[in-house]
C-alpha positions in Angstrom: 0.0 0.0 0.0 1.4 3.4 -0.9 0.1 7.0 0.2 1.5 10.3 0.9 0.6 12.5 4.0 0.0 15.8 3.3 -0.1 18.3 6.7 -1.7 21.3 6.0 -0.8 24.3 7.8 -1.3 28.4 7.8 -0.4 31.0 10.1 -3.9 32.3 10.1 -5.5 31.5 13.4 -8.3 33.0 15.0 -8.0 31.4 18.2 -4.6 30.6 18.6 -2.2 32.7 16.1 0.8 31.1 14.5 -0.1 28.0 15.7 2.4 25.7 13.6 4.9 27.7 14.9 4.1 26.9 19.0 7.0 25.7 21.0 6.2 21.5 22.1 9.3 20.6 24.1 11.5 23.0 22.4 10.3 22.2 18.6 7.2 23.9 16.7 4.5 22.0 16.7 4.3 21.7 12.7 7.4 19.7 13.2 5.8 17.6 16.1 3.3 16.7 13.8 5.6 15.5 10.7 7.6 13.5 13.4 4.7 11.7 13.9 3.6 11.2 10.6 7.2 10.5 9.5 6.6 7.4 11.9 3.3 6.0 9.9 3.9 3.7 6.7 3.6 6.1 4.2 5.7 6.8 1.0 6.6 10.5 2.1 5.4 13.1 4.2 4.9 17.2 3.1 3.9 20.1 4.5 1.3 22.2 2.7 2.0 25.9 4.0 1.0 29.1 3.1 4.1 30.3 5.2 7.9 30.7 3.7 8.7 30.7 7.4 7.1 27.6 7.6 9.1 26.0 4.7 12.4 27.2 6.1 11.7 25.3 9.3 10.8 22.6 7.4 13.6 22.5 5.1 15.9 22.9 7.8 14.9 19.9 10.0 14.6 17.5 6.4 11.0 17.3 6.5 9.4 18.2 3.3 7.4 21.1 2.3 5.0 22.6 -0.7 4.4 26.7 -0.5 0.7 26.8 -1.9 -1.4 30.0 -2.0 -2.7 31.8 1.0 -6.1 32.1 0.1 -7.5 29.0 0.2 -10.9 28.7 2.0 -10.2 25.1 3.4 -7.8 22.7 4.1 -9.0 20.6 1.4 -8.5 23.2 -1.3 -4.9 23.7 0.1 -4.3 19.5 0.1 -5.9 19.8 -3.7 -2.8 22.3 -4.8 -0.3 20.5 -2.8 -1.3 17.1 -5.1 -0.6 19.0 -8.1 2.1 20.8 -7.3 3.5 16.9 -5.9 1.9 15.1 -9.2 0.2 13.3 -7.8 -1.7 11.2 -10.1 -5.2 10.7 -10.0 -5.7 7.1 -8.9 -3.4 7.6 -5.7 -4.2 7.9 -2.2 -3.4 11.1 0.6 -3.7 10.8 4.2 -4.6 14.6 5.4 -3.1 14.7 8.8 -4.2 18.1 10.6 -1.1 20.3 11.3 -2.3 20.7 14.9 -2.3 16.9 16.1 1.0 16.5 17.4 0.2 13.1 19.6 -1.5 11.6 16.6 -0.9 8.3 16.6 0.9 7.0 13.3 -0.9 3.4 13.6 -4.2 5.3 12.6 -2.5 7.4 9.9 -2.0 3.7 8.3 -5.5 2.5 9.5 -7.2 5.2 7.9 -4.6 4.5 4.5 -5.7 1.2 4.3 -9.2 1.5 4.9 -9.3 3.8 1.4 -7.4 1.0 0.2 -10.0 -1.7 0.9 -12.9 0.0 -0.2 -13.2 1.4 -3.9 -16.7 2.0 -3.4 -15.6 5.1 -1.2 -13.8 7.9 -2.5 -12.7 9.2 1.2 -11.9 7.5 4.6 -12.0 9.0 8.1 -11.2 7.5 11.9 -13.8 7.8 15.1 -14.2 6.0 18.4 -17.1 5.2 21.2 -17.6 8.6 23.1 -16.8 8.0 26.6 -18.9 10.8 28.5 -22.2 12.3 28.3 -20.3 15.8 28.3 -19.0 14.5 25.6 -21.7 13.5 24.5 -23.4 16.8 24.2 -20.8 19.4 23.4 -21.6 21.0 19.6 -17.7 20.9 19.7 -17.7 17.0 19.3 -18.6 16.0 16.0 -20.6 12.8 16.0 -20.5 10.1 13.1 -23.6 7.6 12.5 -22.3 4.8 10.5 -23.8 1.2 8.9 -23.6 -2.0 9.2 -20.4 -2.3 6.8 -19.3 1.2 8.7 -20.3 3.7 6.0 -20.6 7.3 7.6 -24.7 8.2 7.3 -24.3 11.3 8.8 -22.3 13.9 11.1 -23.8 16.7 13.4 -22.8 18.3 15.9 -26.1 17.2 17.7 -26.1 14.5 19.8 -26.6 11.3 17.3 -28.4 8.8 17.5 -30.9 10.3 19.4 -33.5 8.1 21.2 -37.2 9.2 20.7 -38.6 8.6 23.9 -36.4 10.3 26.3 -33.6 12.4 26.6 -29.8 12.0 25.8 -29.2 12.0 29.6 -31.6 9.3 31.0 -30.2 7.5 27.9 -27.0 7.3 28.7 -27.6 7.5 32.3 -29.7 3.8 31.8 -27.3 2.2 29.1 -28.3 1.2 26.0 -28.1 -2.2 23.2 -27.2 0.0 21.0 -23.5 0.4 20.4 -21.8 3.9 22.1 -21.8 7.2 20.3 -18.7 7.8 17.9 -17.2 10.8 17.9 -15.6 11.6 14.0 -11.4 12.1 14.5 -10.7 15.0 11.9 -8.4 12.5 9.8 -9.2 12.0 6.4 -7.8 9.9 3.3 -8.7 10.9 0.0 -8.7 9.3 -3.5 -6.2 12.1 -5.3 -8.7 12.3 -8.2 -11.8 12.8 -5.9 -9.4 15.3 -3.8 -8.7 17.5 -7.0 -13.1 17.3 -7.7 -14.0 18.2 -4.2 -13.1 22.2 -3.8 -15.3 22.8 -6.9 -18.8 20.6 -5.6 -21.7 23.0 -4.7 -21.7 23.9 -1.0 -23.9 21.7 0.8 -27.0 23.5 2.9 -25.9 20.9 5.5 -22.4 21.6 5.7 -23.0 25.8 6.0 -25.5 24.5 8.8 -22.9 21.8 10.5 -19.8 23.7 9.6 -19.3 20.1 8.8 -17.1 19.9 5.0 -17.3 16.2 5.1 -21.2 16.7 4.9 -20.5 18.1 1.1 -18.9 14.6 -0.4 -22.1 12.8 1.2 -24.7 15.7 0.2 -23.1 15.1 -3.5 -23.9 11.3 -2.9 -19.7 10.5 -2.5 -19.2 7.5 0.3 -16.9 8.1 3.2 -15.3 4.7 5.1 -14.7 5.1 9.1 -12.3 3.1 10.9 -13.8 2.8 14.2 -10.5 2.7 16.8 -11.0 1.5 20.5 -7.6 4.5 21.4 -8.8 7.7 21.4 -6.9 10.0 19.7 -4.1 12.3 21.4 -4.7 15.7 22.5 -5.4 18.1 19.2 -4.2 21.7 19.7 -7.4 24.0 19.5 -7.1 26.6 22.0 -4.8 27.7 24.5 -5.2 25.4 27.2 -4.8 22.5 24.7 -1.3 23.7 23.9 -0.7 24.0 27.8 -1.7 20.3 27.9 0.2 19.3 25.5 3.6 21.2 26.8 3.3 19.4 29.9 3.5 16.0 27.8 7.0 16.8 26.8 8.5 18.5 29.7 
């Protein structure tokens, strides 16, 4: 199985500025990240910046790195140009690992390779695992994933899914349920390279401006998206502040 990971990163933050460039231990986090990555079975590993200061650092620890435009409106559009500028051909496979993930685990950079690599009848693959806590549970910040039988995502919200018609989430989870746990979507994604180059250009989705939710565009177009469903949750993803704080203390 071959793949590249591409690791998207810009300086533009609105809650945490210059975030690829935080100090983790004494290294920024952008190069935290393509350690990890570095560590997963893929055929090479890039950085997709809009930041010259980004491809410096890059360049100066051996870890690869594409300059694409600063404009882009998503990390998808940015992975599109970095497959291009890579030439990439169509009928090969990218892991998008997110620039602020710098505990990811490289075991599920290969999982989530592989799973794209199993099933032709889906043009992307993502991760998610069994939510733990009803906090969880209920935060709109927690993306929730409904998959089938063969573990095909259905849907993601930000709403609390599945929901039980006869009482609430709380006495729910509160009683236990046959049903299997929640899943809570890991913002990992594989992509076939020619759907990847497709994707920026597909009509918004009503769903996805009302999720925030850009996976909800491939399935609103009537794409397929494969979930490997992990029993580790992921490491700590750098967000805010106090994430980064967390993090730190992880490498003291």
């Amino acid at each position: 199985m071959s793949f590249t990971v591409i690791i998207p990163a810009r300086l533009a933050s609105t809650r945490l500025p210059n975030k690829p460039l935080a100090d983790i231990g004494g290294m920024p986090m952008i190069l935290r990240v393509a350690q990890r990555a570095l560590k997963s079975g893929a055929s090479r590993t890039v950085v997709a910046t809009d930041s010259t200061e980004i491809i410096d650092i890059c360049k100066a620890s051996g870890v690869s790195a594409v300059l694409t435009r600063v404009d882009h409106a998503s990390g998808s559009d940015r992975l599109a140009e970095a497959c291009d500028v890579l030439g990439l051909r169509d009928d090969e496979r990218v892991v998008n690992v997110q620039g602020d993930e710098p505990l990811i685990d490289p075991a599920l950079i290969d999982a989530v390779a592989g799973l794209l690599a199993q099933r032709s009848d889906c043009v992307m693959s993502t991760a998610a695992h069994a939510i733990g806590t009803l906090e969880e549970l209920l935060n709109p910040n927690v993306v929730k994933v409904v998959v089938d039988a063969h573990n095909t995502a259905l849907y993601f919200s930000r709403s609390p899914i599945p929901a039980a018609r006869d009482f609430p989430a709380q006495a729910w989870w509160e009683a236990g349920s046959t049903l299997p746990a929640p899943l809570r979507h890991v913002g990992i994604y594989g992509y076939q390279v020619g759907f990847l180059r497709k994707f920026p250009a597909l009509p918004q989705a009503p769903l996805e401006r009302l999720e925030q939710l850009e996976q909800l565009r491939a399935l609103w177009h009537g794409h397929r998206i494969s979930v490997h469903v992990t029993h580790e949750a992921p490491g700590t993803g750098v967000d805010t502040a106090e994430d980064l704080e967390r993090v730190r203390r992880l490498f003291v």
